[in-house]
C-alpha positions as CSV (number, residue, x, y, z in Angstrom):
1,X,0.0,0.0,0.0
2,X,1.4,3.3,-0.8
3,X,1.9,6.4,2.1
4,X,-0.8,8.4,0.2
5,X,-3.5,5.7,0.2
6,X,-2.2,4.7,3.7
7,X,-2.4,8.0,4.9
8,X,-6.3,8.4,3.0
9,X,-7.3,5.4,4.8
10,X,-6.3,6.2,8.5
11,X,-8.2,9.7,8.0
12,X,-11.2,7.7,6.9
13,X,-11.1,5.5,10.0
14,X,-10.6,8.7,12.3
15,X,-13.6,10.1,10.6
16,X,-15.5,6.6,11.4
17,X,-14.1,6.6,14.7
18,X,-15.1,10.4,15.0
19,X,-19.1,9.2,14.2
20,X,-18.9,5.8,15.9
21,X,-17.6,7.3,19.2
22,X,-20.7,9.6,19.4
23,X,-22.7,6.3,19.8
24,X,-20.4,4.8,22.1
25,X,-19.0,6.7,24.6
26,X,-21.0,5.8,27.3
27,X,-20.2,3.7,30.9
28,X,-21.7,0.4,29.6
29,X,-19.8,0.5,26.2
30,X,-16.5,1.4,28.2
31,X,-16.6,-1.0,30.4
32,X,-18.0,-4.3,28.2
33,X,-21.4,-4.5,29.0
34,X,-22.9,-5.4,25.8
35,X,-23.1,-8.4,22.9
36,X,-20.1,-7.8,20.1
37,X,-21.3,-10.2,18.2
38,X,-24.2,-7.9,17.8
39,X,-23.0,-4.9,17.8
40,X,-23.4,-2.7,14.4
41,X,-19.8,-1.6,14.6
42,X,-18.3,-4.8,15.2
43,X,-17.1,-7.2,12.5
44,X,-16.0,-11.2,12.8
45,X,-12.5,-12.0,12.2
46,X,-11.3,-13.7,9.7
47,X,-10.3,-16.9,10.1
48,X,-7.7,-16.3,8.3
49,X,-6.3,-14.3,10.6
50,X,-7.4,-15.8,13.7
51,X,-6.1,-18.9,15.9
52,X,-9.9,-19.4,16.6
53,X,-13.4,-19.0,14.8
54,X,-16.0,-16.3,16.9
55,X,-13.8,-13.6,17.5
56,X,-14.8,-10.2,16.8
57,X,-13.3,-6.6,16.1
58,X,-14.2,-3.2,15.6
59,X,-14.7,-2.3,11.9
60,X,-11.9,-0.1,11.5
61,X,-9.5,-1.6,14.0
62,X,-10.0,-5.1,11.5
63,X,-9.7,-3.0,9.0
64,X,-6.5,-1.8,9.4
65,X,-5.4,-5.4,11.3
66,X,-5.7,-7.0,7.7
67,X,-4.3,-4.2,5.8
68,X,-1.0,-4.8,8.6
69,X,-0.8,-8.3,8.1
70,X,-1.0,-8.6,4.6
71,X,2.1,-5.7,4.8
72,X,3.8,-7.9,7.1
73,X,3.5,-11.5,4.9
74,X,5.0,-9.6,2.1
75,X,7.8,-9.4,4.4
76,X,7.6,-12.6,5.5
77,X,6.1,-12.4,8.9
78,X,3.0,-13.9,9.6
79,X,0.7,-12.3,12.0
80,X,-2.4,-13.9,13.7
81,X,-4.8,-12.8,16.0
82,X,-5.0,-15.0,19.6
83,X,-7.8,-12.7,21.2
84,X,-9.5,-10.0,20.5
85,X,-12.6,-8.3,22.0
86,X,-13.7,-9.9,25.5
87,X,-16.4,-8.8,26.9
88,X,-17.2,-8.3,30.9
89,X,-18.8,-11.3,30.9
90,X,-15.9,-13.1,29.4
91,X,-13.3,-11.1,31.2
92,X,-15.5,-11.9,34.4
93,X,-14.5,-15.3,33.9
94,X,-10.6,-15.3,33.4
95,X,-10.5,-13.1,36.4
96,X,-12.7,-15.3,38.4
97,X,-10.7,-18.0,37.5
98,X,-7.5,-16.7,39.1
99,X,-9.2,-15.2,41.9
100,X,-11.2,-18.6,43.0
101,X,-7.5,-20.6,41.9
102,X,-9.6,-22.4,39.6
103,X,-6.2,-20.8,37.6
104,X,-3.5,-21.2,39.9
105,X,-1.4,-17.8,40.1
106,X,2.6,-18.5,40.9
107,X,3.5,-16.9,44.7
108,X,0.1,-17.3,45.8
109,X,-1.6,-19.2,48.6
110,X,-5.0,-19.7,50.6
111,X,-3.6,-17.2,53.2
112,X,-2.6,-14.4,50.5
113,X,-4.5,-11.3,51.5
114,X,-7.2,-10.1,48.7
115,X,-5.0,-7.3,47.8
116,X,-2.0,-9.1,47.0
117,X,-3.9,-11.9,45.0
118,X,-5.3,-8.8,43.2
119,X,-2.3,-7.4,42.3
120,X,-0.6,-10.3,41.4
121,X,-4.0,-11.3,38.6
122,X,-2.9,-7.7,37.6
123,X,0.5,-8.3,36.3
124,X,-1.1,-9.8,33.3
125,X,-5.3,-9.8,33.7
126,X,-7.8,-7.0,33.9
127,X,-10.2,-6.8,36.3
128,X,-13.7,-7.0,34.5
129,X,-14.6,-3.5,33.5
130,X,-10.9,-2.2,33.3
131,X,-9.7,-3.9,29.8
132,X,-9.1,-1.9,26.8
133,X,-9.9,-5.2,25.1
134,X,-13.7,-4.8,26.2
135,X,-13.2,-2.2,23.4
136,X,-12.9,-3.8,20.2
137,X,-9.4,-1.9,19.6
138,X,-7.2,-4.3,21.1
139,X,-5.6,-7.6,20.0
140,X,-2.8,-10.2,20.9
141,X,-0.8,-11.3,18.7
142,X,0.9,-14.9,17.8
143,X,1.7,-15.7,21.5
144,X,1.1,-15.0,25.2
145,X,4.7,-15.7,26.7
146,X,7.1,-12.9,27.1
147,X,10.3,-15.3,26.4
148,X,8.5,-16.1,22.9
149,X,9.4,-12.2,21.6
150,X,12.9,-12.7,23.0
151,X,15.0,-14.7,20.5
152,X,14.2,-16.1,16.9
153,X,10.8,-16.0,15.1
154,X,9.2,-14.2,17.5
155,X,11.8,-11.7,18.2
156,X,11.7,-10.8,14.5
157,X,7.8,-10.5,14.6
158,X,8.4,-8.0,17.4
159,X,11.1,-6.1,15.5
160,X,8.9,-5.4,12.2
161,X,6.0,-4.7,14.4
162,X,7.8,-2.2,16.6
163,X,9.2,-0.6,13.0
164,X,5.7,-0.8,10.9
165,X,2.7,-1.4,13.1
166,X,2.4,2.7,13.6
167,X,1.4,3.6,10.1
168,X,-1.3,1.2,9.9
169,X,-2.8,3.0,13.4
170,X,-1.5,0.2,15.9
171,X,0.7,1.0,18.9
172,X,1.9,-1.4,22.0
173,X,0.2,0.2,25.2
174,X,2.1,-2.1,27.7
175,X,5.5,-1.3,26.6
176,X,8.6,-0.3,28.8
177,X,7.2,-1.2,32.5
178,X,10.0,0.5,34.4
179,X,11.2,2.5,32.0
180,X,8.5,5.0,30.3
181,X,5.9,3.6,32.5
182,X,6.2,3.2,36.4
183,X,2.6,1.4,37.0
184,X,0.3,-0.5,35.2
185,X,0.6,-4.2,33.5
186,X,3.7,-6.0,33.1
187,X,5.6,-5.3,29.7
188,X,2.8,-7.8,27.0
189,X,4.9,-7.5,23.8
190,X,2.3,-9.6,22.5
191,X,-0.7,-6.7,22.7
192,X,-1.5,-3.9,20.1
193,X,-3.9,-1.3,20.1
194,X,-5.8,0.2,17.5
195,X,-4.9,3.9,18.3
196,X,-7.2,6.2,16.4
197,X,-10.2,4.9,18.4
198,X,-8.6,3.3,21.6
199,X,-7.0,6.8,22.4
200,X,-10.6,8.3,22.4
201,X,-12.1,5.8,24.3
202,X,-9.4,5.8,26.7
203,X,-9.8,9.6,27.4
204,X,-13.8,8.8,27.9
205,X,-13.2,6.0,30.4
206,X,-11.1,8.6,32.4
207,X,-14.2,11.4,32.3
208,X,-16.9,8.8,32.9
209,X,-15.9,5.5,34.7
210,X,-16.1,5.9,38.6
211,X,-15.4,3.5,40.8
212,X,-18.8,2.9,41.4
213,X,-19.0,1.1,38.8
214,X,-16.4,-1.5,38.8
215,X,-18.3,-4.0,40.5
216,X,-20.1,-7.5,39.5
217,X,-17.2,-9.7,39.8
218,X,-15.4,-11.2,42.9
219,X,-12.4,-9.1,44.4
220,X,-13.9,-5.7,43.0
221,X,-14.0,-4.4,46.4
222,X,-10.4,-4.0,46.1
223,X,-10.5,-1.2,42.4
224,X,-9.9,1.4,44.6
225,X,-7.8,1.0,47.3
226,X,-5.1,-0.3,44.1
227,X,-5.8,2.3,42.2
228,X,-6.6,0.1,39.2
229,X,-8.2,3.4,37.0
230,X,-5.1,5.5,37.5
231,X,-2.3,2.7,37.8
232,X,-4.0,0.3,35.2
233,X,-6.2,1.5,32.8
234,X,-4.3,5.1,32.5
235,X,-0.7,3.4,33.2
236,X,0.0,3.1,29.2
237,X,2.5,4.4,27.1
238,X,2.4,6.1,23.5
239,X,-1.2,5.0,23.2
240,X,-3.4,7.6,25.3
């Protein structure tokens, strides 16, 4: 794709995000309360470019997804997406599943305190209501293990992504924890974010999510005494 039809098509998909933020920039959107799969401004994803059948993306955020991955085949890198939007519901139940042990969590015991087990879900999983991925903006990509992006294959997935993944709209919120950032997730090479309607969405959640609304889900009592708005969902880098 050249830069001026490149450049045509990210200004379309700000002026679709412009329009399609005005119907969802509201506290249930935000936080995943609603169906994607029937949604008007969500799409199915390929399978093509999915590990699994019945996941689902924004319109433009698949939009420029494909437009990425065909870029980065030409160049011999094969992208593929491992999860896309999650819902409360479904975020609900990853969380839960660490909480109860269900999903056992390394350093953790019957005796850990609610606050620690908390924080330690936190290194890697949102609490329900929290994840940019309730969005439809937000992807992982090819794997969910850090060592994965550190040598070989992987490493040069995370190279040409770091390099080209910016002029298609995509940016890596969780980058640099300890270096840009000082709180939030730990460093998920693996997740990219569809910018030009994340970063709006993002700035909404901040004006209209309080934390009377995190709640629903075991362990909730805990949102604000961890800060989770303005250590998690606000502690990104280069994609707010």
């Amino acid at each position: 794709m050249g830069a001026s039809s490149l450049a045509l098509t990210l200004c379309a998909a700000l002026c679709a995000a412009v329009s399609a933020l005005a119907q969802t920039d509201s506290v249930a959107y935000l936080m995943g309360r609603f169906d994607p799969d029937t949604h008007p401004a969500f799409a199915p994803v390929p399978t093509i470019y999915a590990e699994r059948p019945g996941m689902t993306l924004r319109k433009e955020a698949l939009d420029a997804f494909v437009q990425m991955a065909e870029a980065a085949r030409k160049d011999g890198i094969e992208l593929r997406i491992l999860s896309a939007t999650r819902n409360f519901q479904r975020q609900r139940a990853i969380w839960e599943a660490k909480w109860t042990g269900k999903h056992r969590l390394a350093g953790t015991t019957a005796t850990t305190t609610d606050s620690a087990r908390a924080l330690a879900i936190l290194r890697y999983s949102s609490m329900p209501g929290t994840s940019r991925h309730h969005w439809g903006t937000d992807i992982d990509i090819n794997s969910l293990a850090p060592e994965y992006f550190a040598s070989g294959q992987g490493q040069r997935e995370l190279r040409w992504l770091n390099v080209n993944a910016n002029r298609f709209g995509y940016c890596r919120p969780y980058a640099g924890k300890g270096t840009q950032r000082t709180t939030g997730y730990a460093d998920e090479p693996w997740h990219w974010s569809y910018r030009p309607i994340a970063g709006p969405l993002l700035q909404a959640y901040l004006r209209l999510v309080r934390y009377s609304h995190i709640t629903g889900f075991k362990g909730s009592d805990q949102a604000p005494s961890i800060g989770v708005i303005e250590h998690f969902v606000s502690g990104v880098e280069g994609c707010d």
